[in-house]
C-alpha positions as CSV (number, residue, x, y, z in Angstrom):
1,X,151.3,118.7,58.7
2,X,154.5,120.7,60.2
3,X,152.9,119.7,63.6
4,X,153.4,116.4,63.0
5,X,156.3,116.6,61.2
6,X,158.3,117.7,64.0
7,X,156.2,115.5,66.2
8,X,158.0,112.9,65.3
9,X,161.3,114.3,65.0
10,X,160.9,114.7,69.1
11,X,160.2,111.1,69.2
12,X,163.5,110.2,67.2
13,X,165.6,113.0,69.2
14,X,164.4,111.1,72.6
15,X,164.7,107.6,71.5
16,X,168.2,107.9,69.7
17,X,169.4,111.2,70.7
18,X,169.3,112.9,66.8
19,X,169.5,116.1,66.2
20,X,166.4,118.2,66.8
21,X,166.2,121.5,64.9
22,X,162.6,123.7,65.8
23,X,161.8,126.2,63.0
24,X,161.7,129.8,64.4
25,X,158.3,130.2,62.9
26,X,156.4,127.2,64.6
27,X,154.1,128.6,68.1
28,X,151.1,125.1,67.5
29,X,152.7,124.2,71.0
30,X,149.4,122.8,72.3
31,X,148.2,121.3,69.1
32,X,151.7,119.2,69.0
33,X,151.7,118.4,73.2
34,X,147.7,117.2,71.7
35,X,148.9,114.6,70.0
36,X,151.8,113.6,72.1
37,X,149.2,113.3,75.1
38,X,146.7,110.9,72.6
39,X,149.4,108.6,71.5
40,X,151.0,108.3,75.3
41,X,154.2,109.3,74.7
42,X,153.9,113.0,76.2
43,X,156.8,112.2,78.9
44,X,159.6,111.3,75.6
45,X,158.2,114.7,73.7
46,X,158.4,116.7,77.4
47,X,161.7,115.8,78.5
48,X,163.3,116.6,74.9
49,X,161.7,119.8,74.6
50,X,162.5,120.7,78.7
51,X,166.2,120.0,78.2
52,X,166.8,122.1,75.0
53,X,167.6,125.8,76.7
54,X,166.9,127.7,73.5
55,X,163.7,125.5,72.6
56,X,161.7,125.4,76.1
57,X,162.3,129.4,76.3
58,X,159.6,129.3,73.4
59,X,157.1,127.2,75.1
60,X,154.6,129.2,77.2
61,X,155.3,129.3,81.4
62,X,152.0,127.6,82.1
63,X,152.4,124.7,79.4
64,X,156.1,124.3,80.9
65,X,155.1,123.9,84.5
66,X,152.2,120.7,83.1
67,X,154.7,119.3,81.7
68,X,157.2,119.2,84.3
69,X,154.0,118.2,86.8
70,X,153.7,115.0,84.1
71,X,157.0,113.8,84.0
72,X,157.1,114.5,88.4
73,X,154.2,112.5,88.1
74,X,154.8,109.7,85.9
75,X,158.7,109.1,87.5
76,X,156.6,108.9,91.1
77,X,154.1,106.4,89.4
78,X,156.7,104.3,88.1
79,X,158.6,104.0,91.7
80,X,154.9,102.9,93.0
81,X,154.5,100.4,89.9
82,X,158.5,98.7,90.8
83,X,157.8,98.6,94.4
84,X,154.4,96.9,93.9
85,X,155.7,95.0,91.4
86,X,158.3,93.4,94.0
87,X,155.7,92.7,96.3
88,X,153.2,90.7,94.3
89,X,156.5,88.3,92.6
90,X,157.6,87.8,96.5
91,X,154.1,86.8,97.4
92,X,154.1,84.6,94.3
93,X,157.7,83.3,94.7
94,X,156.9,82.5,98.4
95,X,153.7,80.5,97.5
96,X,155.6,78.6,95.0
97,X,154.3,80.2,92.2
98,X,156.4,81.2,89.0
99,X,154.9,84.1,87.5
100,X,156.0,86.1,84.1
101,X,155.7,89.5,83.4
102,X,153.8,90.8,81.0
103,X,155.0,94.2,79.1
104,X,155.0,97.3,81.5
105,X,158.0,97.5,83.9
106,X,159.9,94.8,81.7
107,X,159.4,97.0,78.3
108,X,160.5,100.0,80.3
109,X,163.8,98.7,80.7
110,X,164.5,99.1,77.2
111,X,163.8,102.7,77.1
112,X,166.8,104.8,77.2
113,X,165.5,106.4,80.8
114,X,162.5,103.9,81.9
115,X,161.1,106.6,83.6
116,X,159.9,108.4,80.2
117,X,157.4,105.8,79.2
118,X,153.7,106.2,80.5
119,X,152.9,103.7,82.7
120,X,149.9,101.6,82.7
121,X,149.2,98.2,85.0
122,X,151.1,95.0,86.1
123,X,150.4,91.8,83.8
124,X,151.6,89.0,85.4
125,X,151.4,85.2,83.8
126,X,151.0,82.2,86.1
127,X,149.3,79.9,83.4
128,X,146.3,77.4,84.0
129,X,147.7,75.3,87.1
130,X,148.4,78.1,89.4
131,X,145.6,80.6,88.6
132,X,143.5,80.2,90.9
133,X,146.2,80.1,93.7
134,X,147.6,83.2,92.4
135,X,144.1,84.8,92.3
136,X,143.2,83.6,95.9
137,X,147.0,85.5,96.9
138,X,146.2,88.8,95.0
139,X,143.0,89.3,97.2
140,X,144.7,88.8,100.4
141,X,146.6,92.4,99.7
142,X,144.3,93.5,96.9
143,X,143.1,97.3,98.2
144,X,139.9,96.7,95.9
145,X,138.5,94.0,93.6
146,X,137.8,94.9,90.2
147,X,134.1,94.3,89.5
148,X,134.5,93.0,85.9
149,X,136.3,90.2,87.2
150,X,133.7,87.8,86.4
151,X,132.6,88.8,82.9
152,X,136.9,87.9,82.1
153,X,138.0,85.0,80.5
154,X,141.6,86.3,80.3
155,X,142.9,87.6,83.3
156,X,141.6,88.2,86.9
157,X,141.9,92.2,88.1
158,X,142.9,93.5,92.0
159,X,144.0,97.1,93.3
160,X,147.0,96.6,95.1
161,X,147.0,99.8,96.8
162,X,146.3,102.0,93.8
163,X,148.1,99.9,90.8
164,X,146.1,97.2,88.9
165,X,147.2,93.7,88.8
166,X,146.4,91.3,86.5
167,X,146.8,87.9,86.9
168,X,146.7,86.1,83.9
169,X,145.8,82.6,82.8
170,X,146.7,82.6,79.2
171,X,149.1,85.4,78.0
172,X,146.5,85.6,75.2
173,X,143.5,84.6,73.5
174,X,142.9,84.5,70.1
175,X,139.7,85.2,68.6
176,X,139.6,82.0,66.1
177,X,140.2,79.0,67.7
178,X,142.5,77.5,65.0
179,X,145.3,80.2,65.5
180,X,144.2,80.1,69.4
181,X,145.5,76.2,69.9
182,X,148.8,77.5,68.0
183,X,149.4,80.8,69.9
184,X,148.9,78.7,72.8
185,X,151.7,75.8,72.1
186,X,154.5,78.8,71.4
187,X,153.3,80.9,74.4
188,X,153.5,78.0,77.0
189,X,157.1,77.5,75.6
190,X,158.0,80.9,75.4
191,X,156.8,81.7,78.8
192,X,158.3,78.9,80.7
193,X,161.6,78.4,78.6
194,X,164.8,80.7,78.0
195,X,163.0,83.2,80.3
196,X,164.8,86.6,80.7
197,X,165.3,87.6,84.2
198,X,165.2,91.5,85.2
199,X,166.4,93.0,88.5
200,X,164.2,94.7,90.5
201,X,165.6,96.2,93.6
202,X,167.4,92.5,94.2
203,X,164.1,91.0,93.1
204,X,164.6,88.4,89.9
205,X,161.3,89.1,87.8
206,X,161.1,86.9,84.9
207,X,159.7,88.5,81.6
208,X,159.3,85.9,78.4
209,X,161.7,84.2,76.2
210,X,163.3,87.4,73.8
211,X,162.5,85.6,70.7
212,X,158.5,84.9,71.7
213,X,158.1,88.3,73.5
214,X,159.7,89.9,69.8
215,X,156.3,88.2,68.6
216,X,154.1,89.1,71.9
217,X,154.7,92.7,72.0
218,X,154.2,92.6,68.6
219,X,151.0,90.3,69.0
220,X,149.4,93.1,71.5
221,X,149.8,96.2,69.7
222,X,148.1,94.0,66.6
223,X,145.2,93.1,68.5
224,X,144.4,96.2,69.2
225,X,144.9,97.9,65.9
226,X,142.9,95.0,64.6
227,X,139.7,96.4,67.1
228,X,139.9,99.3,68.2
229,X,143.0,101.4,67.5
230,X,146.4,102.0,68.6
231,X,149.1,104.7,70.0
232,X,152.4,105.0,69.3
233,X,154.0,104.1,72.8
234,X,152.7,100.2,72.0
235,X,155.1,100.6,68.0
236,X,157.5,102.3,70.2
237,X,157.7,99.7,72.5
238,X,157.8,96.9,69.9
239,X,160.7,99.0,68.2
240,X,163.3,99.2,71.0
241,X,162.7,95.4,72.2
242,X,163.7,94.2,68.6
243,X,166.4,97.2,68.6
244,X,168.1,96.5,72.6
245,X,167.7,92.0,71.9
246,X,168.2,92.0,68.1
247,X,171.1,89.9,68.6
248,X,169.4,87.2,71.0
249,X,166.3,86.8,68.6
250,X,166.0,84.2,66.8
251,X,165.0,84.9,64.0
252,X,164.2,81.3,62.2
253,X,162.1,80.7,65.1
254,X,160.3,83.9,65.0
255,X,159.9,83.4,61.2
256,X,158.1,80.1,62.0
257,X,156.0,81.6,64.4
258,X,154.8,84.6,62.3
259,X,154.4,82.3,59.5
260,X,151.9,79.4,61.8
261,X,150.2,82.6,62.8
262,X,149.8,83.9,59.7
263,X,151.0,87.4,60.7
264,X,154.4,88.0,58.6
265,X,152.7,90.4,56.3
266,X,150.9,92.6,59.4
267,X,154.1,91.9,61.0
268,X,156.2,93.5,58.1
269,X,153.6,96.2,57.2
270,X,154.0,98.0,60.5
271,X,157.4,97.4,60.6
272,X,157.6,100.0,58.4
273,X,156.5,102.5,60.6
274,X,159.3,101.8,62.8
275,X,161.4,102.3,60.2
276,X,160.5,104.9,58.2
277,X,159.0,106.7,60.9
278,X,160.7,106.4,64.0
279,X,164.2,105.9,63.3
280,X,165.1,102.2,63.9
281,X,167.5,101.1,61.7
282,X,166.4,99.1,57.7
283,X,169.3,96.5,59.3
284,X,167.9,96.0,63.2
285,X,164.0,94.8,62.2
286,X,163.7,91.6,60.9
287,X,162.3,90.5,57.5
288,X,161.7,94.1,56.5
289,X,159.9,94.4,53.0
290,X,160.2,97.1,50.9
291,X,157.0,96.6,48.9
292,X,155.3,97.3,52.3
293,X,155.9,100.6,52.5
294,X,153.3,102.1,50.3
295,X,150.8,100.7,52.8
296,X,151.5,102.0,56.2
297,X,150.7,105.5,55.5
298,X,147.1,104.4,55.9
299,X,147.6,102.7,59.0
300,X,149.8,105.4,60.5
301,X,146.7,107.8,59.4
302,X,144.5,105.9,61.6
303,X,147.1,105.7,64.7
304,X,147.2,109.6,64.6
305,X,143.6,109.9,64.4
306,X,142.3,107.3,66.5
307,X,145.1,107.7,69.5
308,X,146.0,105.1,71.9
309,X,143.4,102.5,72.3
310,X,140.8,104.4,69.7
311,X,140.3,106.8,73.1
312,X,140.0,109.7,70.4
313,X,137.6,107.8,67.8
314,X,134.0,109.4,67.9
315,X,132.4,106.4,69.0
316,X,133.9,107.0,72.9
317,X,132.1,110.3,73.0
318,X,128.9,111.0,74.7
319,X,128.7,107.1,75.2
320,X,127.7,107.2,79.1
321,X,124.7,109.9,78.4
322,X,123.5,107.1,75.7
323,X,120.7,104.0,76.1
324,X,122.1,100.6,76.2
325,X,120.8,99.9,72.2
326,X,122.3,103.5,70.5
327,X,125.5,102.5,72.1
328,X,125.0,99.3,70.5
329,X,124.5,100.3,67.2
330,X,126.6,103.6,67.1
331,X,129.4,100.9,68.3
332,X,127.9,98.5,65.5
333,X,128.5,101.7,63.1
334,X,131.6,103.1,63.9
335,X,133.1,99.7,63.7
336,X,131.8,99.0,60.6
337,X,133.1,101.9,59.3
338,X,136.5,101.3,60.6
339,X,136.7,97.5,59.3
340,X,136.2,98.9,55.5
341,X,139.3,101.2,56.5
342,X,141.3,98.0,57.2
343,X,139.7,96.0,54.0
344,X,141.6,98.0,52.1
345,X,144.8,97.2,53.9
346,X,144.8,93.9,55.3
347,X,141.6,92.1,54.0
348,X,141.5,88.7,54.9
349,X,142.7,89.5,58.5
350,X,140.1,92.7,58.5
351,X,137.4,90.1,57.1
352,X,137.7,87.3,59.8
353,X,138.3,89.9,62.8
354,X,135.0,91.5,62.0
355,X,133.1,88.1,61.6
356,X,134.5,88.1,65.0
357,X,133.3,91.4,66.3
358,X,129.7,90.0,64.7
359,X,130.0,86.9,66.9
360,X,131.1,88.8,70.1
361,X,128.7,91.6,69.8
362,X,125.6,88.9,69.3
363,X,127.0,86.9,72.4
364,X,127.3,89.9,74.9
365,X,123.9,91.2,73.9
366,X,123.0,87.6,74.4
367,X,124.2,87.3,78.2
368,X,122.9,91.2,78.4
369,X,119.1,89.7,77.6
370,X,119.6,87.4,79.8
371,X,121.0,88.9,83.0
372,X,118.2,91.6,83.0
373,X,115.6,88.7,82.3
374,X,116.9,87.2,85.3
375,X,117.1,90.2,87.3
């Protein structure tokens, strides 16, 4: 309980440079740089602990030098990540194509040193008209084709040297197609109007509309909680975009959106975590709603336990060594399991997401049938 405790009195030191006090009696070093590693923010807990003279004098020599190696590391990854990204817009912008980033780089720049968050891939949106152009481009320099490519509906995958593009059709698909034709009239709007436009190394990348990406970033980190877990570097991210654009969201719009989506509940249950837990301030998060806040313990339970993405949930382990059908039904289980955890929290949303799992699960075993028939 101390470990995480302090765990996330790192996080608030890093983000808004607070006051960190250590207690003298606390040595759990690798239990706390555990859970900082599961929920991706390891680089925002290293630096704050490497800066503090008195404090990283505490931390053993070997643990010290990893974590120097990560931050090396992840600084080097995201000069790679900025230089790639200028590539693939110049391809794009030379071929006529407008493209929109997606998260990543553009969330970075919110950060109070970009170079902090962990990096992941480059999402770029080019919409329906331009996809296959863009796709067609993205192999000319791509270093190696993904090979899931053509199981995809929502984005196509290339290596460009050793980052992953994606090229996107649709920023996102939702699982029921009511909500899906809605999600897609305010994501064509907020991806081709109001755009915000980033510098990189005198190379103008558009990112979305502030007021839709408020809801995107959002959006993402919901999905995923919705199927298969969450870390804290995807609230974190959602939590200083509100905080560094507060005051070019608009907020009617967004309220209309959340509302057509259904989501203003989700939307102001997690909310709380950033809040509560992370340090944004009651006044900066929009539509915040006291009565909320009895519910997010649960969720921020599960976020701990499950670590970014569910990579810590039981139901990764062992699965390569396992037959095609026990990973189907330990995945059937642990699923199961996990849906009656989010009954109890958000249960119409939980109920129709896992009437969607049902449907998705039957359909790839489906194709899965098939493709071996046919081989």
């Amino acid at each position: 309980m101390m470990t995480e405790r302090l765990f996330f009195n790192i996080l608030k030191a890093s983000l808004w440079g607070t006051r960190l006090d250590m207690p003298v009696e606390f040595d759990d070093w690798r239990s706390l740089m555990k859970l900082a590693k599961s929920q991706s923010v390891l680089g925002l807990v290293a630096n704050v602990l490497l800066s503090n003279s008195e404090l990283v004098q505490r931390i053993p020599v070997k643990m010290q030098q990893r974590l120097r190696n990560f931050i090396r590391s992840n600084v080097a990854t995201h000069s790679v990540l900025n230089r790639t990204l200028v590539r693939v817009v110049m391809l794009m912008d030379h071929a006529g194509i407008q493209s929109v980033l997606l998260k990543g780089q553009g969330v970075a720049r919110n950060y109070p040193m970009p170079e902090l968050r962990q990096c992941g891939d480059i999402d770029l949106y080019v919409g329906i008209e331009n996809y296959s152009k863009a796709c067609s481009l993205i192999d000319t320099i791509a270093s190696e084709k993904m090979p899931e490519n053509g199981d995809s509906d929502k984005h196509y995958e290339a290596k460009v040297g050793e980052i992953v593009v994606e090229i996107h059709e649709y920023s996102e698909i939702n699982p029921s197609a009511y909500y899906d034709a809605i999600y897609q009239i305010y994501s064509d709007e907020g991806l081709s109007t109001d755009l915000r436009v980033l510098d990189f190394s005198g190379v103008s990348v558009n990112t979305p509309s502030d007021t839709f990406n408020a809801f995107y970033i959002f959006n993402h980190l919901w999905q995923h909680f919705l199927t298969s877990g969450v870390g804290l570097r995807q609230f974190i991210d959602w939590m200083l975009f509100i905080h560094k654009h507060k005051d070019t969201i608009d907020e009617r719009k967004l309220k209309c959106i959340l509302d057509d989506m259904n989501l203003m509940m989700p939307w102001q249950v997690l909310g709380c975590i950033l809040v509560n837990d992370l340090g944004l301030s009651m006044c900066d998060f929009p539509f915040y709603d006291l009565r909320y806040e009895r519910k997010k313990g649960r969720i921020l339970k599960m976020v701990l336990k499950e670590g970014n993405f569910g990579h810590d949930r039981a139901y990764y382990k062992g699965r390569k060594e396992q037959g095609y059908w026990t990973v189907k039904i330990r995945s059937f289980y642990y699923n199961l399991e996990r849906y009656f955890q989010l009954l109890m929290i958000f249960p119409s949303h939980a109920l129709r997401q896992f009437m969607n799992m049902l449907a998705i699960g039957f359909k790839a075993v489906w194709k899965d049938k098939l493709k071996t028939n046919k081989d």
